[in-house]
C-alpha positions as CSV (number, residue, x, y, z in Angstrom):
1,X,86.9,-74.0,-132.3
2,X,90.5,-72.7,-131.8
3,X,90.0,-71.8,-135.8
4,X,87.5,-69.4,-135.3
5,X,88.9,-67.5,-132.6
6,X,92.0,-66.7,-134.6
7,X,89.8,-65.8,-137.2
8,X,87.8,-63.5,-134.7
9,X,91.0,-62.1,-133.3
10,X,92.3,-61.3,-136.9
11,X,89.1,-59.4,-137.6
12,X,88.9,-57.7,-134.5
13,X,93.1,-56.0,-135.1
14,X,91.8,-55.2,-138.3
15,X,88.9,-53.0,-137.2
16,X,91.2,-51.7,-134.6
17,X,93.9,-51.3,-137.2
18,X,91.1,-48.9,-138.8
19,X,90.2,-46.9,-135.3
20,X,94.0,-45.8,-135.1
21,X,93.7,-43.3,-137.9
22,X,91.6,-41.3,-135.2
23,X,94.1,-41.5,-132.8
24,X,97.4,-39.0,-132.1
25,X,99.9,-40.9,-134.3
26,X,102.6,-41.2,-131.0
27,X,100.0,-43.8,-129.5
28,X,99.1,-44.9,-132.9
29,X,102.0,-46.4,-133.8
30,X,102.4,-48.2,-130.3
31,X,98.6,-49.4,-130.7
32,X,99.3,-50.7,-134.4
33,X,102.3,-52.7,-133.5
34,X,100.5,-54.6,-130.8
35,X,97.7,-55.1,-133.5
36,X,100.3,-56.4,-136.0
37,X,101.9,-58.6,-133.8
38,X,98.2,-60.2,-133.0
39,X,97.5,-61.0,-136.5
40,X,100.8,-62.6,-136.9
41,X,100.4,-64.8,-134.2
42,X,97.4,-66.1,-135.5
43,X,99.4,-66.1,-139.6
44,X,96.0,-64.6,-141.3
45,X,96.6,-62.5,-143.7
46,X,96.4,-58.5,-142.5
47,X,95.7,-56.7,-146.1
């Protein structure tokens, strides 16, 4: 079970990864850091 929600979580900072680009890039970088350090917590690939 634990397996999937890793997998979830990795999908989900992707697609938020993705919603960034619409953002003013002062908060985007802050948001994409937080996402980077979520799918490196759960070691699944992020490209």
């Amino acid at each position: 079970m634990s397996l999937f929600a890793y997998i979830e979580a990795a999908q989900l900072s992707k697609q938020r990864i993705e919603h960034c680009k619409k953002i003013d890039p002062a908060t985007q970088v802050q948001l994409k850091l937080k996402l980077l350090q979520v799918l490196a917590q759960t070691g699944i690939n992020g490209t």
